[in-house]
C-alpha positions as CSV (number, residue, x, y, z in Angstrom):
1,X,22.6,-0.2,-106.3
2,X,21.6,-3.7,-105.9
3,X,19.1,-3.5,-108.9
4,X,21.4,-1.4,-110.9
5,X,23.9,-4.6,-110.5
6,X,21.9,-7.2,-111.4
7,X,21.0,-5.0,-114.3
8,X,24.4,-4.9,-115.1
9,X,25.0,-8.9,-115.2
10,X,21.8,-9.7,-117.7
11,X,23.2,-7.2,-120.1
12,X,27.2,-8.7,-120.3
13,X,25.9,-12.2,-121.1
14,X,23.6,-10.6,-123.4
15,X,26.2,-9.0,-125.4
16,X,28.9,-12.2,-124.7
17,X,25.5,-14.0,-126.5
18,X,25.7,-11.9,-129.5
19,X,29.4,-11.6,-129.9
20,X,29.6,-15.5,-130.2
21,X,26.7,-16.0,-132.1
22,X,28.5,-13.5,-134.6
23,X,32.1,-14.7,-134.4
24,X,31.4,-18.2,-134.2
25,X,31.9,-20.5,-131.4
26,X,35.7,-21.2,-130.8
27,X,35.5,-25.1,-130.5
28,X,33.7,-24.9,-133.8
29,X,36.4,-22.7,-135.6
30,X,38.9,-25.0,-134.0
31,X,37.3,-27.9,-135.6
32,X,36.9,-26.5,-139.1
33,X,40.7,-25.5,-139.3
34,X,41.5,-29.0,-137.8
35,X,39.1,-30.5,-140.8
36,X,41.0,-28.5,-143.4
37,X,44.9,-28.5,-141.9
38,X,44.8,-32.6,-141.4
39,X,44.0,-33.3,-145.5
40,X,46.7,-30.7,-146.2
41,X,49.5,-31.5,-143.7
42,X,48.7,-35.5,-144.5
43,X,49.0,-34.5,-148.4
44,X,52.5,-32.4,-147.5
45,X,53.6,-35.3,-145.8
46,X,52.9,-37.7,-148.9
47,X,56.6,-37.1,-150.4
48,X,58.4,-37.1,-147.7
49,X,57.4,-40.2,-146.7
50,X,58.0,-41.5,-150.3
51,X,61.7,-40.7,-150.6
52,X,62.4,-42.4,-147.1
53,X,60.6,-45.5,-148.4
54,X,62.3,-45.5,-151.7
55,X,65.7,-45.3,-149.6
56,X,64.8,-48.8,-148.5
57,X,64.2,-50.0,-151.8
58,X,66.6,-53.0,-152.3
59,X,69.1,-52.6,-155.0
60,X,68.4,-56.2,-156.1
61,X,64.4,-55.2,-156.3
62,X,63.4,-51.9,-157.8
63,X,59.7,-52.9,-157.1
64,X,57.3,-50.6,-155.4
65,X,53.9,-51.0,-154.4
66,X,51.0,-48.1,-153.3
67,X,51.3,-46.0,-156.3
68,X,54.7,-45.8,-156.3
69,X,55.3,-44.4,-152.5
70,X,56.7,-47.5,-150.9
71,X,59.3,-50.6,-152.3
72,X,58.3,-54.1,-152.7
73,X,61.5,-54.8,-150.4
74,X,62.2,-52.7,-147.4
75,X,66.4,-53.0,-146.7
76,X,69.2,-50.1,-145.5
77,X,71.4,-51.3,-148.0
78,X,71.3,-48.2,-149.9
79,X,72.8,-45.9,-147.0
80,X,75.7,-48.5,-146.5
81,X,76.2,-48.1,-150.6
82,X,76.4,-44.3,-150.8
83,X,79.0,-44.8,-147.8
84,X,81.3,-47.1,-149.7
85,X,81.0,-45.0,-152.9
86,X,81.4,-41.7,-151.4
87,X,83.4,-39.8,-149.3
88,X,81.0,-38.6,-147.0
89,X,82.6,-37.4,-144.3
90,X,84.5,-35.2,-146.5
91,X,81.6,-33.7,-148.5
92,X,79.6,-33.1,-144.7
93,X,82.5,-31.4,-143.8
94,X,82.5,-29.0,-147.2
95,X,78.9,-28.8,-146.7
96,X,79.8,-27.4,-142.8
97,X,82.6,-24.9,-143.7
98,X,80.2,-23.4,-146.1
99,X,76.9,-22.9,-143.8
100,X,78.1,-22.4,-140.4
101,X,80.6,-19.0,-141.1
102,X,77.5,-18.2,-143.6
103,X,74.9,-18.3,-141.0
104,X,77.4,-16.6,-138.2
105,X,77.9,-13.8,-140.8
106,X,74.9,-12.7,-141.7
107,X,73.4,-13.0,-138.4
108,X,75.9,-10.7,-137.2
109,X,75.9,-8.5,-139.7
110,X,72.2,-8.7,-140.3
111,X,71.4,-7.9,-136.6
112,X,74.5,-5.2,-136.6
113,X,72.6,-3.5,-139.9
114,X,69.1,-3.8,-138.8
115,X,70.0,-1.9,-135.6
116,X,71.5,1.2,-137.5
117,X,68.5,1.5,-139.4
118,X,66.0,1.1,-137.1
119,X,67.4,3.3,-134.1
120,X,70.5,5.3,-135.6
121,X,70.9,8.4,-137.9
122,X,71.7,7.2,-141.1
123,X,72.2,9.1,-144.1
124,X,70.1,7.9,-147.2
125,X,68.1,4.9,-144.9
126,X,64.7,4.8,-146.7
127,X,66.9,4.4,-150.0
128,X,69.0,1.8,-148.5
129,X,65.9,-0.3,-147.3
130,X,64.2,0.1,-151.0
131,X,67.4,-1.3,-152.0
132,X,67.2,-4.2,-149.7
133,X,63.8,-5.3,-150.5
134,X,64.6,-5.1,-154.5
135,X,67.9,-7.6,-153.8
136,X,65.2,-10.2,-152.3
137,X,62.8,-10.2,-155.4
138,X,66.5,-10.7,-157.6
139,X,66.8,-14.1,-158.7
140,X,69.2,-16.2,-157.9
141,X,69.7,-17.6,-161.3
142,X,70.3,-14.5,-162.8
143,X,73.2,-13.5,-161.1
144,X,75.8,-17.0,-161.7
145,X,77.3,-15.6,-164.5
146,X,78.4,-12.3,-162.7
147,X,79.1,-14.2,-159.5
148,X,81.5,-16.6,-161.4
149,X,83.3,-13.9,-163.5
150,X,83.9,-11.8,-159.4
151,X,85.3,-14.9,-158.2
152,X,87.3,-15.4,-161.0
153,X,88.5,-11.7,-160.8
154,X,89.2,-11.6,-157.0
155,X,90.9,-15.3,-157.5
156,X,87.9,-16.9,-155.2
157,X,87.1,-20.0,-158.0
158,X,87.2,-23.3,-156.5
159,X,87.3,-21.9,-152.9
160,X,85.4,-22.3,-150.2
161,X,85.9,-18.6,-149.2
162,X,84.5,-17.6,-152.2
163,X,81.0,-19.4,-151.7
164,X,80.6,-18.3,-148.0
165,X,80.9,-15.0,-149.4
166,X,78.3,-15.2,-151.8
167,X,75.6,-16.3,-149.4
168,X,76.5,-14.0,-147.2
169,X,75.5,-11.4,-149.7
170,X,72.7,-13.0,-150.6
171,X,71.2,-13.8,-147.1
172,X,71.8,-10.4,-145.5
173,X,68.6,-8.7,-147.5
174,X,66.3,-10.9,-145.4
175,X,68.2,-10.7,-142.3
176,X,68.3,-7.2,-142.0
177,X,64.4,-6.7,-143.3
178,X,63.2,-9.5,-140.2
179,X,65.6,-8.2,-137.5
180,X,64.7,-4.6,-138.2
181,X,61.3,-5.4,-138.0
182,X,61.9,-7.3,-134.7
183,X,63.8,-4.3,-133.4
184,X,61.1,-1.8,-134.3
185,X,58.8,-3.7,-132.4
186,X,61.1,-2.7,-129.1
187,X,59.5,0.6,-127.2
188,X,61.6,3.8,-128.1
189,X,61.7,4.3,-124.6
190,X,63.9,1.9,-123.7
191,X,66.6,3.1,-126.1
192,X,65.9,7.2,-124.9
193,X,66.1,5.7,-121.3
194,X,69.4,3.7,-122.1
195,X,71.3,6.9,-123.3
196,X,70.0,8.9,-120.7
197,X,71.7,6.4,-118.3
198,X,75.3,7.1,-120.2
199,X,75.1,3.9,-122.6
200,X,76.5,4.1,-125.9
201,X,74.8,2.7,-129.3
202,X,77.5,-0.7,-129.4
203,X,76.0,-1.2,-125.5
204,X,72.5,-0.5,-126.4
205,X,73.0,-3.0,-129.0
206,X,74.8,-6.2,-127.3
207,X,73.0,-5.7,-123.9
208,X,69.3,-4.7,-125.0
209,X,68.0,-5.3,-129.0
210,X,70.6,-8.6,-129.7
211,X,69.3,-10.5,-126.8
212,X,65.2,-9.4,-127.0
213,X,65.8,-10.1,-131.0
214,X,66.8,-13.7,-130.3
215,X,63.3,-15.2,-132.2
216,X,64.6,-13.0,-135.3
217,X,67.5,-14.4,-135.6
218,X,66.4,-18.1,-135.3
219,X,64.5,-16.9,-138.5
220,X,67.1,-16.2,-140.3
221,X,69.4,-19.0,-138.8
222,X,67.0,-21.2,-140.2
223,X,66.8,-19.6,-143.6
224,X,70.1,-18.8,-143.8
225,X,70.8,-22.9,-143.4
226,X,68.0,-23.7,-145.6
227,X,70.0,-21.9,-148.3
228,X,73.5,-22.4,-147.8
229,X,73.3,-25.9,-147.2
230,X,70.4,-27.2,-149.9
231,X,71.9,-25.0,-153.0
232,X,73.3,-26.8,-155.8
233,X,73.6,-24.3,-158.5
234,X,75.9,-22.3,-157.2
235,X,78.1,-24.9,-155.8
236,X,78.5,-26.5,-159.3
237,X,79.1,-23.1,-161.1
238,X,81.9,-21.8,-158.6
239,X,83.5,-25.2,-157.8
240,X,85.2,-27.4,-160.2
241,X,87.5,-29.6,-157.5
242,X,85.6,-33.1,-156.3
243,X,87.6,-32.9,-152.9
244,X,85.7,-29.3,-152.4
245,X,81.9,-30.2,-153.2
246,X,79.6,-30.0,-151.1
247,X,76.9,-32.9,-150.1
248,X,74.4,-31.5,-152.2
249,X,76.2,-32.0,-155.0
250,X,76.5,-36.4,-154.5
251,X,73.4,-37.2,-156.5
252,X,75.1,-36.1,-159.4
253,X,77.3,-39.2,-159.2
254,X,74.4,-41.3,-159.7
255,X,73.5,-39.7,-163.5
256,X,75.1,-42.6,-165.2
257,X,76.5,-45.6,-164.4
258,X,74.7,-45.6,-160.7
259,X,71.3,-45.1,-162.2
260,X,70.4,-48.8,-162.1
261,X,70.6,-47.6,-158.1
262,X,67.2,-45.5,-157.6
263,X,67.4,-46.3,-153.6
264,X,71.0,-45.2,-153.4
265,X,70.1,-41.7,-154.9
266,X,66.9,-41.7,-152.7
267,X,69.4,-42.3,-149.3
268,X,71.7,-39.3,-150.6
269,X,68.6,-37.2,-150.2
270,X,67.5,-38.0,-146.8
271,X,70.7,-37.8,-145.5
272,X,70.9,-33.9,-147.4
273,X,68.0,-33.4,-145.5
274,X,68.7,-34.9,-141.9
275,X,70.7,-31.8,-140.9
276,X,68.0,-29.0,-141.5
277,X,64.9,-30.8,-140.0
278,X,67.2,-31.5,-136.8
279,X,68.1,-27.9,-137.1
280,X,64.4,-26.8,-137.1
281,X,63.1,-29.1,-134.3
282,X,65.9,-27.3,-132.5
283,X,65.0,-24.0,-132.4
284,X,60.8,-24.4,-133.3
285,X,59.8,-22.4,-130.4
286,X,62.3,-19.3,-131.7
287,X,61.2,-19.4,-134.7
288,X,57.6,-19.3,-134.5
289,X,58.4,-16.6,-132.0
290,X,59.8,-14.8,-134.9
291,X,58.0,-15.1,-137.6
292,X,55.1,-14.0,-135.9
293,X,56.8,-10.9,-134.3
294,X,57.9,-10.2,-138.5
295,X,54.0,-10.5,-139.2
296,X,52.9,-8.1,-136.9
């Protein structure tokens, strides 16, 4: 027994030997993908940090120095401009009422969808999921004409209702594809043991998949936001009344007469953006969750 053993423990670091030998060592992989992430993630990084640094740029000097990226000047005049010469409270507020019943829509009828057709008995399911995944590759410039002329129709034109309806639609292809997925992922078992213990589908549903599909939803929370509150095409298409537009759609009231004001229309930007960045540094650790439960 005792030679048999000490048999046993030459051979396993043997074969640990050749297994890392053929895999690679994992400091060493480590190190490459840290070697070929920094250049990239420094290089994604690049414009960011240039339309923050133009934001500074002094409306009095236009100047900018290091190819272009920062001003000559650095002052946060332009942020107290846009302030004066817009309402921005009113257009953050626009921007608000059209994400958040957006988001809280789809989410909940994502998630509601998704759960039908990964557990229930529905009639005609694989055709309703092909259907699903042909509305994602659907453009979204090819549908503004139809969109505006339905609006028009259901008298939903310069109305807030109206938008939030539209990204509803166009959200819940991608919510229900991810939050199926994360459902599926969910043993059988524990829905065959939940209806042998009395529970119906709607308690199945809130008690069990909702919560365990929590990193799903961040997903599409975060999608969902990305979408509703960065569009600008279909804002300007479906809304023609200034007291109605969202934030996204400020810049365009530095076309003309402002555009001796680079820095102002660089400030409009970051503040656009300030919103979804917080939003993702909110809920990171979700959606990484999710996105890698949608890989597997």
């Amino acid at each position: 027994m005792t030679a048999m053993n000490e048999t046993r423990n030459l051979i396993v670091p043997k074969e640990a030997a050749k297994t890392r030998s053929r895999h690679g060592a994992p400091g060493r992989r480590v190190g490459w993908l840290h070697f070929v992430l920094v250049p990239l993630s420094v290089l994604w990084l690049v414009p960011i940090i240039m339309v923050i640094g133009l934001s500074m740029m002094p409306p009095n000097n236009p100047g900018t120095q290091f190819f272009g990226i920062f001003p000559e000047e650095f002052s946060i005049k332009n942020y107290f401009t846009i302030w004066a010469q817009n309402p921005i409270l009113l257009h953050l507020l626009n921007s608000l009422l059209i994400t958040v019943p957006s988001v809280l829509l789809v989410c909940v009828l994502g998630s509601m969808t998704a759960f039908a057709l990964a557990r229930l008995r529905v009639p005609l399911k694989a055709l309703i999921f092909g259907i699903l995944i042909l509305a994602l590759i659907l453009p979204m410039s090819s549908i503004v004409v139809a969109t505006f002329r339905i609006l028009q129709s259901m008298q939903l034109y310069n109305n807030l209702l109206g938008l939030v309806l539209v990204y509803t639609a166009l959200g819940l292809p991608f919510a229900v594809i991810i939050i199926r997925t994360s459902y599926l992922a969910i043993p059988l078992e524990t829905y065959e043991a939940a209806r042998l213990d009395g529970a119906s589908s709607w308690q199945i549903f809130w008690r069990i998949y909702l919560p365990l599909g929590k990193p799903a939803l961040a997903v599409v929370a975060v999608w969902q936001t990305m979408m509703s509150w960065n569009d600008f095409l279909l804002p300007l298409v479906t809304l023609g009344d200034n007291a109605l537009k969202p934030l996204t759609l400020v810049p365009l009231a530095y076309r003309g007469m402002y555009l001796s004001q680079p820095g102002a229309l660089f400030a409009i930007l970051v503040l656009i953006s300030i919103p979804v960045v917080l939003l993702f540094l909110f809920i990171q650790k979700y959606l990484v969750n999710g996105l890698s439960g949608a890989i597997k």
